[in-house]
N, C-alpha and C positions, 0 to 999 in steps of 0.2 A: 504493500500500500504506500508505505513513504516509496518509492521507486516512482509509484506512479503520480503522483503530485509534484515531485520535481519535474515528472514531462513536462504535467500539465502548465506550471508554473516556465516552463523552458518554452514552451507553444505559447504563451499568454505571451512574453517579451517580446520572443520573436513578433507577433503579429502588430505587437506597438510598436518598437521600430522600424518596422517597413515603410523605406517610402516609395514613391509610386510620379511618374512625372506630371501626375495629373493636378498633383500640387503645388509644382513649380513653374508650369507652364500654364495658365489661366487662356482657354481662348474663347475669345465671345467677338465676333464682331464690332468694330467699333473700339476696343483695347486699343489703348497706343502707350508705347514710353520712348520717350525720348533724354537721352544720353550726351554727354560732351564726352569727345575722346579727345584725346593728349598725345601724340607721335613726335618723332624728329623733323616732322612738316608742321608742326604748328598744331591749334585747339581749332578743332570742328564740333558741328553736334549735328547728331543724325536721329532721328523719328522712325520708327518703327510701328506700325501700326497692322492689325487681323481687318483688310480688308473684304470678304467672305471665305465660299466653301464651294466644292467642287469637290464629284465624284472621281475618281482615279488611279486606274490599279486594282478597283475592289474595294477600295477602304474612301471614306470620308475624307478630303483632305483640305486644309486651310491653308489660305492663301495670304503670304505676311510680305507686306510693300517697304521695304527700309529709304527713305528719302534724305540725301546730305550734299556735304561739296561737293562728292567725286558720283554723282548721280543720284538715281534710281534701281533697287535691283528688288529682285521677287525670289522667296524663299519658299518652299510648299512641307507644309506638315502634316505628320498622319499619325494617330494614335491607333497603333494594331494590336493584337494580343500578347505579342511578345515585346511591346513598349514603342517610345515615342521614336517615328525617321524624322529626319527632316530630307528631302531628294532635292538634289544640287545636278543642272540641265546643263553635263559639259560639254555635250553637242547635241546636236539635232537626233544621235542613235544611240547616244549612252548616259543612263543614269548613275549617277552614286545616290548609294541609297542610306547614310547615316544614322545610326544607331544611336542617335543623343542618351536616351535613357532606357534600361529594359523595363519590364512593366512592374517591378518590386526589386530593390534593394537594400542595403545596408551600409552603415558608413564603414571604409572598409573596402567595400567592395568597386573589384575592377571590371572592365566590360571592354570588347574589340569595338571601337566606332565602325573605322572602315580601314579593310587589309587590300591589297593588290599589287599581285605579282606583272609585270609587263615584260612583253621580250618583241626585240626586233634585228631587222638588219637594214645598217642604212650606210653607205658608202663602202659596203664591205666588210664594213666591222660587224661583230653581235655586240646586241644593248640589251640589259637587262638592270632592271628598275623594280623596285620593292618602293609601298605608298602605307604606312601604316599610322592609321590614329586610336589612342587608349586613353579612356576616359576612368577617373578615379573618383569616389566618394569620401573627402578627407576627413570632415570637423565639422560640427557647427559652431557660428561664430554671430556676434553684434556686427554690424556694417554700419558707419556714421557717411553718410553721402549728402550731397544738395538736396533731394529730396523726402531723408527724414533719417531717422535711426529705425532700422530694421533690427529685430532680435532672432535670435535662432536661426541666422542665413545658413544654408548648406553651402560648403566651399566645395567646390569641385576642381580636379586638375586636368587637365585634357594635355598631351603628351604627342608629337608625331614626328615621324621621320621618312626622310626620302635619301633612300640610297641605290647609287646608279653606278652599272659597270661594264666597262666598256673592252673587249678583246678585239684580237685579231689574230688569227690562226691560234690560236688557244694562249697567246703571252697578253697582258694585260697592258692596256693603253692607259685607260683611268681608274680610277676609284674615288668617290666622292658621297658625301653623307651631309647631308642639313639636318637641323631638328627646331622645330620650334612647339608652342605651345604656348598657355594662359591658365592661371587661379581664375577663378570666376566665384561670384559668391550668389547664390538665390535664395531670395525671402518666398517663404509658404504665401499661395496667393497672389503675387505679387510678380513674380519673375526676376531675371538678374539685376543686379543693383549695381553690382563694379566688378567688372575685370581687370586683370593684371596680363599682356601676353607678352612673348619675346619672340626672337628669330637667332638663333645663331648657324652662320654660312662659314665655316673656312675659320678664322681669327675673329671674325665682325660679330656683332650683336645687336639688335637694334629691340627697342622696349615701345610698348604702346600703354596707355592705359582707357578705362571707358567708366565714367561714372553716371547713376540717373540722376538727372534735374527735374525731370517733371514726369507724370503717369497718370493715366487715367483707363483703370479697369473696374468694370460693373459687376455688380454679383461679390461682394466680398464685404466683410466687418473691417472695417480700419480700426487701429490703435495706433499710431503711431507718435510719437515723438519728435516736434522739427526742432530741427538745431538750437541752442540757446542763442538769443541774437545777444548776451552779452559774455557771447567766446568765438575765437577765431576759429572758421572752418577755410581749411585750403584744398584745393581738387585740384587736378587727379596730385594723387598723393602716394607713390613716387610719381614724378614726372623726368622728363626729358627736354624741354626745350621752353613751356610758359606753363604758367599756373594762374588757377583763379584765384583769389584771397576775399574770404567774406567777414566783414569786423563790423563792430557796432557805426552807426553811422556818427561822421564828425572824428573818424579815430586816424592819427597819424599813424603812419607802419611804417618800422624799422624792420632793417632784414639783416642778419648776424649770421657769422661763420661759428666755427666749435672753437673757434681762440677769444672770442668776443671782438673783433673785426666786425666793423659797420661796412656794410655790403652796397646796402641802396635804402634810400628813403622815399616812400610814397608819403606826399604831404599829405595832409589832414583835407580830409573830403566828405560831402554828403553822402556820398557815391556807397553803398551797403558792400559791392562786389567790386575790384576792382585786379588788376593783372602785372601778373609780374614773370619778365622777360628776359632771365640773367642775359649779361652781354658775353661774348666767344670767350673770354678770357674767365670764367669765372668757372672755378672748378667742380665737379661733381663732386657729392657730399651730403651732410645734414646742418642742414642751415635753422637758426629761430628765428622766427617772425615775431614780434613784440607789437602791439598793439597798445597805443595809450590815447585814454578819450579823459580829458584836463587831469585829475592827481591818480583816475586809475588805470594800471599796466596790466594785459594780460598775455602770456605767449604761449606757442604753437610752435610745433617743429614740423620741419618739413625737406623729404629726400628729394636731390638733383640728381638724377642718373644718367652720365656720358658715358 
């Protein structure tokens, strides 16, 4: 009898931590969030919104519009039995079919996005190319962003690599390997809130990041908590090339290296949100931002990543 109560007790957890992407993906029509990202080209913000649904393949699929600087693109999502695709159209004759989520997980737990062997021959050489992405279930975590503090975000890591190799009568001409990847974090409800991704080619690395500023999805209890307006909030955070800076309004901002070296000073403004652009010369690192509105001082730190 005690044997079997520890099952049961062992079945009861398990079923409470499962989760499922039906919670972290909210889709209704009409949903949209919109995000500022951070790269080595500067601050954009891109809109994403479910604008309907369409049959496809057999399965239900919704149809997601991403709108920014570098266009417009169309994502399609399908919730099957084995968890959530997202299908990515790389020509006119071949889908990838993306494994985002399977349909119950754990933190913990890993899953194949998308694997693909390729082989060809082109000038005579054979080419053979391996395309592989893995998705991990790491922690839950607090997320502090422009659009609120989310609690219990699921961090996710998503991992991939492209390696290509190249012969000729069987001695090896090249060999080459990429990898890149992103932390992403998602609020229950609500959908991603901030990622982290990088690229590393050869020696090079190049970092992005993506925060939400604003969301609007139906069908959900909000609780949320927005930022204190009398503390510094800085996005994206790390960044690479500009950052946003939100301070009580009327607040002069100092920016400081780790020796206490004054950096730069944004004067005293009404301005709530305002941007800061280190100049070439200014080295990656962790800088504080100091905020002072007449006798009171509050700071915030914040990473530069070259």
């Amino acid at each position: 009898m005690r044997h079997y109560w520890a099952l049961v007790l062992i079945l009861i957890a398990t079923c409470v931590l499962a989760l499922s992407p039906e919670d972290y993906y909210p889709m209704s029509i009409g949903n949209s969030w919109t995000m500022e990202d951070s790269s080595e080209s500067g601050i954009s913000t891109m809109t994403t919104t479910v604008i309907g649904t369409e049959m496809f393949m057999g399965y239900e699929t919704w149809l997601i519009s991403s709108s920014g600087a570098s266009g417009v693109d169309t994502m399609y999502y399908q919730f099957r039995p084995d968890g959530l695709y997202g299908l990515n159209f790389a020509d006119t004759s071949y889908i990838m079919e993306l494994l985002f989520m399977p349909s119950s997980f754990d933190i913990g737990d890993s899953w194949i996005v998308f694997s693909q062997d390729s082989s060809w021959i082109e000038g005579g050489m054979d080419y053979e190319q391996n395309l592989t992405y893995t998705n991990t279930a790491l922690v839950m975590e607090d997320v502090t962003v422009p659009a609120g503090i989310f609690t219990d975000c699921l961090k996710m890591s998503m991992e991939g690599s492209i390696t290509t190799l190249v012969t000729l009568a069987g001695d090896t001409m090249y060999y080459g390997r990429s990898s890149f990847g992103n932390h992403s974090w998602m609020a229950e409800d609500i959908g991603t809130v901030k990622s982290l991704g990088w690229n590393f080619n050869g020696t090079d690395t190049s970092w992005s990041s993506s925060e939400l500023i604003d969301y609007s999805v139906s069908n959900i209890s909000e609780d949320i908590r927005k930022p204190n307006n009398a503390a510094i909030h800085t996005w994206p955070n790390p960044f690479n090339s500009a950052c946003r800076i939100a301070t009580p309004a009327g607040a002069e901002v100092e920016i400081f290296d780790v020796t206490g070296r004054l950096v730069e000073t944004l004067q005293a403004s009404e301005e709530i949100v305002r941007s800061w652009t280190p100049s070439a010369d200014v080295p990656g690192g962790v800088y504080l931002v100091r905020a002072t509105v007449g006798e009171k001082k509050i700071t915030s730190k914040v990473l530069l990543v070259k």
